[in-house]
C-alpha positions as CSV (number, residue, x, y, z in Angstrom):
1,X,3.8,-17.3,17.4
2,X,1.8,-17.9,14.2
3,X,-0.9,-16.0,13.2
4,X,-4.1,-16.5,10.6
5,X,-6.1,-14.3,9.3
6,X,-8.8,-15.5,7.3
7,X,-12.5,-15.1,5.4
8,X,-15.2,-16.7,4.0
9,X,-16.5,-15.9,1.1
10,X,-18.1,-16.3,-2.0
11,X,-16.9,-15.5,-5.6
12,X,-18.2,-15.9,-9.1
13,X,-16.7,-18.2,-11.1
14,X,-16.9,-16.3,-14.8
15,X,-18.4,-18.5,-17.7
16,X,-19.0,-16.2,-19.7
17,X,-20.5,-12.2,-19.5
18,X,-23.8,-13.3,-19.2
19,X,-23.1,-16.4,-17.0
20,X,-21.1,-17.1,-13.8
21,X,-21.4,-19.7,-10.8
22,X,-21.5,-19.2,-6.9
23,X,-18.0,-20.7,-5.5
24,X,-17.2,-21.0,-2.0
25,X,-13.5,-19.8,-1.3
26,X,-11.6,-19.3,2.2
27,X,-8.8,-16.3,1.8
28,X,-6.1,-17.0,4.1
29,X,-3.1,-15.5,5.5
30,X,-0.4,-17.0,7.5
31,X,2.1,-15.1,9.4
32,X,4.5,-18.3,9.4
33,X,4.6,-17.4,5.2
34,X,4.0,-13.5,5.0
35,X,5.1,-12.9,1.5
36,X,1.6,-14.7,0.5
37,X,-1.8,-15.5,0.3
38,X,-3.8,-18.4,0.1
39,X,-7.3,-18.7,-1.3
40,X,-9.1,-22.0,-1.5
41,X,-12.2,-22.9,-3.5
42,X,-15.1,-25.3,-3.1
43,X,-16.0,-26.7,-6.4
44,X,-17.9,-29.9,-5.3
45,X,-14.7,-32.1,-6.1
46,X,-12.9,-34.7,-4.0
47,X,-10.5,-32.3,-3.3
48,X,-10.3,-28.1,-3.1
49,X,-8.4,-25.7,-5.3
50,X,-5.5,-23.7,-3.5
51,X,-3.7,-21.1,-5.1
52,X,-1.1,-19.3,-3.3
53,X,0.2,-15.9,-4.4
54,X,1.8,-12.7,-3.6
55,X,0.2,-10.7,-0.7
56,X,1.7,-7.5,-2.3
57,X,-0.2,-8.4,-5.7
58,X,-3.6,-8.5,-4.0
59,X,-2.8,-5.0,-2.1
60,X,-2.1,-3.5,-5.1
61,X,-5.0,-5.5,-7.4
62,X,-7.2,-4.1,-5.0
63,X,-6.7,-0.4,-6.3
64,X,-5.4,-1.1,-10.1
65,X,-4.8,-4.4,-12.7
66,X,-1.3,-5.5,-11.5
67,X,0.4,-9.4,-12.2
68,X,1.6,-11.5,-15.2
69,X,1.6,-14.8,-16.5
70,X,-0.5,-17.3,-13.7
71,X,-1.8,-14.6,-11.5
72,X,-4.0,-10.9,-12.7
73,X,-5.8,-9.1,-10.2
74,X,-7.9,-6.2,-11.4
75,X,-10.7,-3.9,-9.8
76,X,-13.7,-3.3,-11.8
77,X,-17.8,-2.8,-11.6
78,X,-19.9,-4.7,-12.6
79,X,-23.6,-5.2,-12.1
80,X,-23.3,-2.3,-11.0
81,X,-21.3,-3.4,-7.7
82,X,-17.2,-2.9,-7.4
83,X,-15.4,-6.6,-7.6
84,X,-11.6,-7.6,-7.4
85,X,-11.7,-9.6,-11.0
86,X,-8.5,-12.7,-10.6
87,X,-7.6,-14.2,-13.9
88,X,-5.4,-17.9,-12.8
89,X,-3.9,-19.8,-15.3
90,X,-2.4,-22.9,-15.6
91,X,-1.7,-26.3,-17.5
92,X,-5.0,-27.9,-15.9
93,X,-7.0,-24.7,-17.2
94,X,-7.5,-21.0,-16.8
95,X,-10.5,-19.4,-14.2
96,X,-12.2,-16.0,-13.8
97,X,-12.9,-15.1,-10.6
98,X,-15.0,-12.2,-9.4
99,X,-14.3,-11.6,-6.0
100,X,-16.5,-8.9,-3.6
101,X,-14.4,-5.9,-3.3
102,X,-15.8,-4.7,0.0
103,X,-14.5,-8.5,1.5
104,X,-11.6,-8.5,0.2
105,X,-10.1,-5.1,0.8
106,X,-11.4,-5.4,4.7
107,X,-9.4,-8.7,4.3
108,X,-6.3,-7.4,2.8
109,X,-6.2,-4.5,5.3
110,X,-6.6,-7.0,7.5
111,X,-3.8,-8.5,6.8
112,X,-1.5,-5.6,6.6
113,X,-2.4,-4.5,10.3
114,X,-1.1,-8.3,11.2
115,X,2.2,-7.9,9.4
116,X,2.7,-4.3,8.1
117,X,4.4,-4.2,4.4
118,X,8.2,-4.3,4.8
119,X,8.3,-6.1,8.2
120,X,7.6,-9.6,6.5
121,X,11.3,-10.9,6.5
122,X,11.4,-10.5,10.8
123,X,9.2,-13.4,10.8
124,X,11.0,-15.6,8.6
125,X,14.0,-15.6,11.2
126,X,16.5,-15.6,8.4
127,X,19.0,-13.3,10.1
128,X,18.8,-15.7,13.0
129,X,19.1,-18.6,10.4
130,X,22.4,-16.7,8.4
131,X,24.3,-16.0,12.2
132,X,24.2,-19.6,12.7
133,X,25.4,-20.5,9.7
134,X,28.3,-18.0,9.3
135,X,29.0,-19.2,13.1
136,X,32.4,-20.0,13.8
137,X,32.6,-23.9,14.8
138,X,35.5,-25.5,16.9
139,X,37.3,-26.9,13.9
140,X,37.3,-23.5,12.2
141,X,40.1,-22.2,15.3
142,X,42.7,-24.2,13.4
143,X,41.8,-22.7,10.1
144,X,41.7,-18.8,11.8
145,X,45.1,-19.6,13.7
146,X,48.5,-18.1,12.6
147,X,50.4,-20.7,10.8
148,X,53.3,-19.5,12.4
149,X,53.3,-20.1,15.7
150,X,55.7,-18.1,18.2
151,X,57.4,-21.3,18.8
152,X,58.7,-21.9,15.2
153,X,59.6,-18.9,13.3
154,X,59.5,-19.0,9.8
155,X,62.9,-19.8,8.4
156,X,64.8,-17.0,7.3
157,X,65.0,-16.6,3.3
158,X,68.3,-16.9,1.1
């Protein structure tokens, strides 16, 4: 059974200190991929942004900065109200995001309740996945039999 746990909300899209833009963004998590989250914005184009990261790296963004390179979550005030900053990079451009930190720590915990931290890899069904492929087949008797059989010994050695 696949679960989804998700929220509305909106962020701030960072311009520049003085400046930022209301953006609508769906956080999602899906039990069928529990290693990650998925957050989706609403910029007015054709088509919305996804990003998809590590669950773990929100958790712990949530509490102090964490995460390299594409993905750097941070909590911070400003305004004086507590937001989950998210620097994304990449080739088409880089984003700061200020995220509410009251949403997305309900969110997150959320989340964890749904699939608690070191329980993700049950739902993957990778043990069930490896048995079947270590599986003995039919053919593989031959290759496990004694290549001596009782009715041929070996031959004796000179």
């Amino acid at each position: 059974m696949q679960n989804v746990v998700e929220r509305e909300l909106e962020v701030k899209l960072v311009l520049s200190p003085e400046r930022s833009l209301p953006v609508p963004a769906r956080l999602s998590y899906i039990t069928a991929d529990p290693y990650a989250v998925h957050i989706t914005f609403h910029i007015g184009s054709e088509a919305p942004v996804h990003w998809t990261f590590a669950r773990e790296l929100l958790v712990e963004g949530v509490f102090r900065p964490c995460g390299h390179g594409d993905v750097r979550i941070w909590p911070t005030k400003t305004r004086n109200r507590q937001v989950i900053c998210v620097a994304l990079t990449s080739p088409d451009g880089n984003a700061l995001l200020e995220l509410p930190s009251t949403a997305v720590a309900a969110w997150t915990e959320r989340t964890l309740r749904v699939v608690p931290p070191g329980s993700e890899s049950a739902l993957l069904g990778l043990d069930g996945a490896l048995a079947e492929l270590l599986a003995p087949m039919p053919a593989d008797d031959l290759w496990l039999s004694d290549p001596w059989s009782a009715d041929d010994p070996p031959e004796a050695e000179s």
